[in-house]
C-alpha positions as CSV (number, residue, x, y, z in Angstrom):
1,X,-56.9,-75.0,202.4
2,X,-59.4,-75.5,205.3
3,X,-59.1,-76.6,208.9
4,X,-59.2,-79.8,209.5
5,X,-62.1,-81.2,212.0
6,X,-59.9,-83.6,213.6
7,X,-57.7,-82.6,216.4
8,X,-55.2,-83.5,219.1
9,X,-56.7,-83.7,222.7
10,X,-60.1,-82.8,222.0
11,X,-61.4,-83.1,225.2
12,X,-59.7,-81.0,226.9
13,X,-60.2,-78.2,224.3
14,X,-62.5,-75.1,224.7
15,X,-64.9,-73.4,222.7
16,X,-64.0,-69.6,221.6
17,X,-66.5,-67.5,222.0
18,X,-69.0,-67.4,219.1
19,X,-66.7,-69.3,216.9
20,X,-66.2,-72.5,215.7
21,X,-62.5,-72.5,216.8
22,X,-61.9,-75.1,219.7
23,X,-58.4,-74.3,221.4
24,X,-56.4,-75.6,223.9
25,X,-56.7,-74.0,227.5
26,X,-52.9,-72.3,227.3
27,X,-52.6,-70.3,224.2
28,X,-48.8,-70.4,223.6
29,X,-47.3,-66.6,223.3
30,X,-45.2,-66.3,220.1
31,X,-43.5,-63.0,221.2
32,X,-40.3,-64.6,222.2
33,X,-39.6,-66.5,218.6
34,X,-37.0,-64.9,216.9
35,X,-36.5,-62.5,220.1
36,X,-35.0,-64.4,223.3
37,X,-35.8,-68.2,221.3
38,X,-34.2,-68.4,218.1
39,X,-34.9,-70.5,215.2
40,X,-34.1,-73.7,216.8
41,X,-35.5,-72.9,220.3
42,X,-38.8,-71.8,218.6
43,X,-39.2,-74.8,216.7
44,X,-38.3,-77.2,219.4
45,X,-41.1,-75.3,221.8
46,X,-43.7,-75.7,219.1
47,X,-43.0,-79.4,218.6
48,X,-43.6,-80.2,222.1
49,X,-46.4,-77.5,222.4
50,X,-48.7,-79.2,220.0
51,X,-47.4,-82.9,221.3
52,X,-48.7,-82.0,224.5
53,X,-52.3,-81.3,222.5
54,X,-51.9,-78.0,222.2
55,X,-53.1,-76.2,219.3
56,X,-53.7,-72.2,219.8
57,X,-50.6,-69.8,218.9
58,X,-50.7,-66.1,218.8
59,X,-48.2,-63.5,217.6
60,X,-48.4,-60.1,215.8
61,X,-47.2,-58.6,213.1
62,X,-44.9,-56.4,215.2
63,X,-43.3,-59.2,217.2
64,X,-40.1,-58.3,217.3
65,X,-39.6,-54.9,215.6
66,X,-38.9,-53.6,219.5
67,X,-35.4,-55.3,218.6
68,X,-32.3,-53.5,217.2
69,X,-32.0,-54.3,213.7
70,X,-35.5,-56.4,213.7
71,X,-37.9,-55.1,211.2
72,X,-41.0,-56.8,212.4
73,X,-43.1,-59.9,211.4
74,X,-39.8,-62.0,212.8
75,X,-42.4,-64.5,214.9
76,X,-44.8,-64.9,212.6
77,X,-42.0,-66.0,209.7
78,X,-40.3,-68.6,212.8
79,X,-44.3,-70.4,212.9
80,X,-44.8,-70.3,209.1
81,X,-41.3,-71.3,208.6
82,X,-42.2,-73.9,211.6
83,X,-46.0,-74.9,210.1
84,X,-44.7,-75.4,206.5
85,X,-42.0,-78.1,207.5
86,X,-44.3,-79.8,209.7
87,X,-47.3,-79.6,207.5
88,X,-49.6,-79.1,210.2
89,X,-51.1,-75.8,209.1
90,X,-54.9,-77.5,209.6
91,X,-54.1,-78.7,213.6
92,X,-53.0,-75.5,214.6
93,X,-55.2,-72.3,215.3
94,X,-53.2,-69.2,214.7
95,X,-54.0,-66.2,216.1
96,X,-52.1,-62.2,214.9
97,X,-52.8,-59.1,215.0
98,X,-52.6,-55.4,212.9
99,X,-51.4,-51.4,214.0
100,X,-47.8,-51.7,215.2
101,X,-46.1,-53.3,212.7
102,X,-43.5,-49.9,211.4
103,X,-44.1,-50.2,208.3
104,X,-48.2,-51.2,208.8
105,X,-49.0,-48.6,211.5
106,X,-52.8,-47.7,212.4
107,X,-56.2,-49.2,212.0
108,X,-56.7,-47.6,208.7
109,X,-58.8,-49.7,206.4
110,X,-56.6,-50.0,203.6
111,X,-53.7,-50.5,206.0
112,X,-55.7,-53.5,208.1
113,X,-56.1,-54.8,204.7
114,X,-52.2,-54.1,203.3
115,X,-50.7,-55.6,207.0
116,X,-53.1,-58.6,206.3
117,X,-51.8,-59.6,203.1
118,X,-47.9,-58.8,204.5
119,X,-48.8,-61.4,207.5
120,X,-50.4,-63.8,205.5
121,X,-47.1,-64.0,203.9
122,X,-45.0,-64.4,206.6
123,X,-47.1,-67.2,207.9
124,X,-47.0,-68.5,204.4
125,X,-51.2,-69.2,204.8
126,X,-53.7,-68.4,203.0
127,X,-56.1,-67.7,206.6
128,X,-55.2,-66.4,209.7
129,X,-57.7,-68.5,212.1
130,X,-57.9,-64.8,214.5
131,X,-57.3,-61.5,213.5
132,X,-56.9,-58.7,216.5
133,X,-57.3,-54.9,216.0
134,X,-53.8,-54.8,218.7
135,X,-54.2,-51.1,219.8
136,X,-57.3,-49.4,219.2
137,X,-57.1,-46.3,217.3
138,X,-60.0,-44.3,218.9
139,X,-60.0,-41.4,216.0
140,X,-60.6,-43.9,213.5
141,X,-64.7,-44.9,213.6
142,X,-65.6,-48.1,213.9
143,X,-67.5,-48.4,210.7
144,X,-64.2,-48.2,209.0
145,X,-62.2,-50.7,211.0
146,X,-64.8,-53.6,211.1
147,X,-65.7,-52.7,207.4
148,X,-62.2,-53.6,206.4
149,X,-62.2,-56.6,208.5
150,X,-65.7,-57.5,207.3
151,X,-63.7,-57.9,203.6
152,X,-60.6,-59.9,204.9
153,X,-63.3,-62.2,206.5
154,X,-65.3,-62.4,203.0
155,X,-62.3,-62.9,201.1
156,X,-61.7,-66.0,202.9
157,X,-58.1,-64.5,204.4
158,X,-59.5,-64.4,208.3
159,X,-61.7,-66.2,209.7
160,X,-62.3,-64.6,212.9
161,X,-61.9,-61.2,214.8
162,X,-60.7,-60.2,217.6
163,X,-59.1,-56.8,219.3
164,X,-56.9,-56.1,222.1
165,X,-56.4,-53.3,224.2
166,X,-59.2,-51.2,223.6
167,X,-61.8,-49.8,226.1
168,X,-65.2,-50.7,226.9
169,X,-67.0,-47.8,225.1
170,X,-65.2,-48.4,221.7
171,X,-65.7,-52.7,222.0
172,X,-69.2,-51.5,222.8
173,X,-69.7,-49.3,220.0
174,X,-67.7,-52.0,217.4
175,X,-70.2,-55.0,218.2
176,X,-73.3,-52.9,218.2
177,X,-72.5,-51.9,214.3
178,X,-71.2,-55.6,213.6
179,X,-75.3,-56.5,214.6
180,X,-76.7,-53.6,213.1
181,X,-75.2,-54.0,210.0
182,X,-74.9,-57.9,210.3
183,X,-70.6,-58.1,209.4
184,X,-68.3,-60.2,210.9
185,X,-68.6,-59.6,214.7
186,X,-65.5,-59.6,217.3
187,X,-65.2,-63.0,219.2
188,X,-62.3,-62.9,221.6
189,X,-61.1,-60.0,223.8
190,X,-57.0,-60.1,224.1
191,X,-56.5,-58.0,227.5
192,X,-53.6,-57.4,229.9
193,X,-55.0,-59.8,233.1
194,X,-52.9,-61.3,235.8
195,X,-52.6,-61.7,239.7
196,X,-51.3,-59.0,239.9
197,X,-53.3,-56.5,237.5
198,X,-56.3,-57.3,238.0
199,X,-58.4,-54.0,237.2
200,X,-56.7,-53.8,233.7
201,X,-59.9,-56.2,232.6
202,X,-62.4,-56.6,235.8
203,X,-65.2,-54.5,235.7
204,X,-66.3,-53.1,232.5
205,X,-64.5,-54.6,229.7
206,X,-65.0,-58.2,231.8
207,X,-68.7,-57.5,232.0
208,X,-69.1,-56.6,228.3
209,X,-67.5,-60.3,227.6
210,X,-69.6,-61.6,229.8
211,X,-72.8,-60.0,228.2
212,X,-71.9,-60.5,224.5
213,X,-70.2,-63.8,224.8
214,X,-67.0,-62.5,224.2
215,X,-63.8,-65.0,224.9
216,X,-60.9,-63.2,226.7
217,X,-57.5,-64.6,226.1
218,X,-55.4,-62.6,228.2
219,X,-51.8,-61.3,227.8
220,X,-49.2,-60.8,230.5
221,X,-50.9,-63.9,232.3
222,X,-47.7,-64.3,233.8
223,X,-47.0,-60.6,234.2
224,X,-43.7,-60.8,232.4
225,X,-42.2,-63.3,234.4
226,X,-43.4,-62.7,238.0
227,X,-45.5,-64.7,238.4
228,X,-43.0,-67.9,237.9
229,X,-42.1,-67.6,241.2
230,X,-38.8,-66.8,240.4
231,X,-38.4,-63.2,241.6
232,X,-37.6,-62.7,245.2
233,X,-36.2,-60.5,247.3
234,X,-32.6,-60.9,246.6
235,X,-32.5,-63.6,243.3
236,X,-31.3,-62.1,240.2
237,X,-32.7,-63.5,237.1
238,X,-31.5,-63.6,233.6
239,X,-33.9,-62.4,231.7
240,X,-35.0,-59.1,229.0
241,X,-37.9,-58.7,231.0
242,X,-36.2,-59.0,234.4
243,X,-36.7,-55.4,235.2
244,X,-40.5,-55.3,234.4
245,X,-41.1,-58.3,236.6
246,X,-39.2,-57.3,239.9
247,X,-41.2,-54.5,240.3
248,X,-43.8,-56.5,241.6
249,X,-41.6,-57.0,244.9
250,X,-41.9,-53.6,245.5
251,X,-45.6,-54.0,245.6
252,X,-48.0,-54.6,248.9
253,X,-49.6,-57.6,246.9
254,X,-46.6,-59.1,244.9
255,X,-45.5,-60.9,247.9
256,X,-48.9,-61.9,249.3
257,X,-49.4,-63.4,246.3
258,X,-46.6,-65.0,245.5
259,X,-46.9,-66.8,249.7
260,X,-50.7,-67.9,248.3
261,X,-49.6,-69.1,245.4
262,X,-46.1,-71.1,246.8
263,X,-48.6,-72.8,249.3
264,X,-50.9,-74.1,246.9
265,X,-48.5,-75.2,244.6
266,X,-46.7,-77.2,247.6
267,X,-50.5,-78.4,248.1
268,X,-50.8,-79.9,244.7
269,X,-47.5,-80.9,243.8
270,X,-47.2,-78.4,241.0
271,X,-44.9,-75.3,239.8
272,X,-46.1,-72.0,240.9
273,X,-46.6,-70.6,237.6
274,X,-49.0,-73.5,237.1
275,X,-51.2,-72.5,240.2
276,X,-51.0,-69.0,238.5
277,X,-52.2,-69.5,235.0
278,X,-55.0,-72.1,236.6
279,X,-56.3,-69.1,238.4
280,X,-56.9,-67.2,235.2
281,X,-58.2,-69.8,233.5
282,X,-61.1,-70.3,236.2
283,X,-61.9,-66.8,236.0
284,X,-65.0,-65.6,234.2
285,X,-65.1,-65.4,230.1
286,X,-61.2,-66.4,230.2
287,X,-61.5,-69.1,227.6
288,X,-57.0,-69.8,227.1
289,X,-54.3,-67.3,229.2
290,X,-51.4,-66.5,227.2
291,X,-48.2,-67.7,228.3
292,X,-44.4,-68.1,226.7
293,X,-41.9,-70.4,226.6
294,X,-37.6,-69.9,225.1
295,X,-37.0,-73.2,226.4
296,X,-38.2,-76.5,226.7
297,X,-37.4,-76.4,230.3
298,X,-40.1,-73.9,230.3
299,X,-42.9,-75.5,228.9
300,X,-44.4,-78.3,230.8
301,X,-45.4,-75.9,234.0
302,X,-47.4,-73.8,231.4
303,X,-48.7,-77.0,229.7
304,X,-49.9,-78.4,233.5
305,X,-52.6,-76.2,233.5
306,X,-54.9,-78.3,231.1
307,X,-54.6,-80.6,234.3
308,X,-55.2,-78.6,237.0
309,X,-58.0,-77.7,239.3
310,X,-58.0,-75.4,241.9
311,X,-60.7,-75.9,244.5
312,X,-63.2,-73.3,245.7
313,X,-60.9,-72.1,248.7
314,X,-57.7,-72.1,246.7
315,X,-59.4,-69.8,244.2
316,X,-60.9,-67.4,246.8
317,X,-57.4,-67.5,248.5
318,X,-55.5,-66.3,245.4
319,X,-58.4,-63.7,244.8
320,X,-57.8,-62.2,248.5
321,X,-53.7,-62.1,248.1
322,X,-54.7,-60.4,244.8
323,X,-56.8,-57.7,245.9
């Protein structure tokens, strides 16, 4: 089975990286199938997802293990389950990633390899479009972690690589031996970038992307739920990640920039997360920010981003709340 060429609203895709994947500027978070969105809600997210045009999901193999009774791999069985009945497996570039899974722990080369062929099952694929290292594992040498990808890539079960949450020194070291020795080379960079934590990815590991052409698609890009707007001084919120997200109230710049971002989103007519994710998105080597949705009601304020453009001012104004 190969990708199809053709694909829903092309022009407002974006290149990734290196690659020859062309995704849509929101890459829709998977970690909430089978979590807070069950079967149903999943399913009905997706379908209007790739209506909209878009066409970039990500999930891991852990996703949802963190749940009682959950063994892991839940999201990625909710999108195969979702991609075999809509028969779309071609339109839709799906991204996962290997070392917290319970029973696939570690970057291992035989277990990259083992949690691989367990993912490729869930999704019920026969390629995973992006494959991220999810948590380095800094004792094990590069040599053995890109090696094993190297074969997943040659096999024809990955495509592309990827890794999240690794430092600057390690990326460093993993691309140099991918051009030394000429094997399958990282092209995205998954970090933890928001509003709100900003020096999570600015500095080195955004300069490395910079210099080696790296795409970042960053996590958190709504830093849990913060960054909706939603939590003020006061409001209580229904949500499993309610607790994570208030904490930003507490903070000096969680408040400046939710007043920044509440103004320009009166400005433009749009929700604040909206004005939010458009920030990331202009910022440099961000190619799609990663954003969920358990709801419909959720989606189209993610989805709005493919439409909007924040002027000069607006971006420098977010960028001083944020500092």
């Amino acid at each position: 089975m190969t990708p199809s060429s053709a694909s829903p609203a092309s022009g407002s895709l974006r290149k990734l990286g290196a690659s020859d994947l062309e995704v849509f500027p929101l890459c829709l978070g998977g970690n909430v199938f089978g979590w807070t969105a069950d079967e149903t809600a999943s399913f009905a997210v997706l379908d209007a997802y790739t209506d909209a045009g878009g066409n970039f999901v990500d999930t891991a193999d852990a996703y949802t293990a963190w749940i009682e009774g959950h063994q892991g791999g839940e999201s990625e069985t909710v999108i195969g389950k979702w991609v075999k009945e809509r028969g779309n497996r071609a339109d839709v570039v799906i991204a996962t990633k290997v070392s917290q899974h319970p029973e696939y722990p570690g970057l291992s080369g035989a277990n990259i390899k083992a949690a691989a062929d367990a993912s490729l099952r869930r999704l019920g694929t026969d390629y995973i479009d992006l494959y991220y290292t999810h948590f380095d594992q800094p004792e094990i040498p590069v040599e053995e972690i890109i090696g094993a990808l190297e074969e997943l890539v040659r096999a024809g079960k990955v495509r592309h690589i990827a890794a999240s949450n690794i430092t600057a020194e390690r990326l460093q070291e993993s691309l140099d031996f991918s051009d030394r020795e000429g094997l399958a080379r990282y092209v995205a960079l998954q970090p933890h970038y928001n509003l709100v934590s900003r020096d999570t990815y600015e500095g080195a590991l955004q300069e490395l992307a910079s210099r080696t052409g790296l795409a970042a698609v960053p996590y958190f890009a709504l830093a849990a739920g913060f960054l909706t707007g939603k939590y003020r001084p006061g409001a209580t919120v229904d949500s499993a990640r309610a607790g994570r997200a208030a904490q930003y109230l507490e903070t000096e710049r969680g408040p400046k920039v939710l007043a920044a971002l509440d103004e320009i989103a009166e400005a433009h007519s749009v929700a604040v997360p909206t004005v939010a994710l458009a920030w990331l998105a202009a910022q440099p080597t961000v190619t799609a920010p990663i954003a969920s949705a358990r709801s419909l009601e959720q989606l189209p304020a993610l989805l709005a981003v493919a439409d909007l453009e924040l002027t000069e001012q607006e971006l420098n104004r977010l960028t001083a709340a944020s500092a």
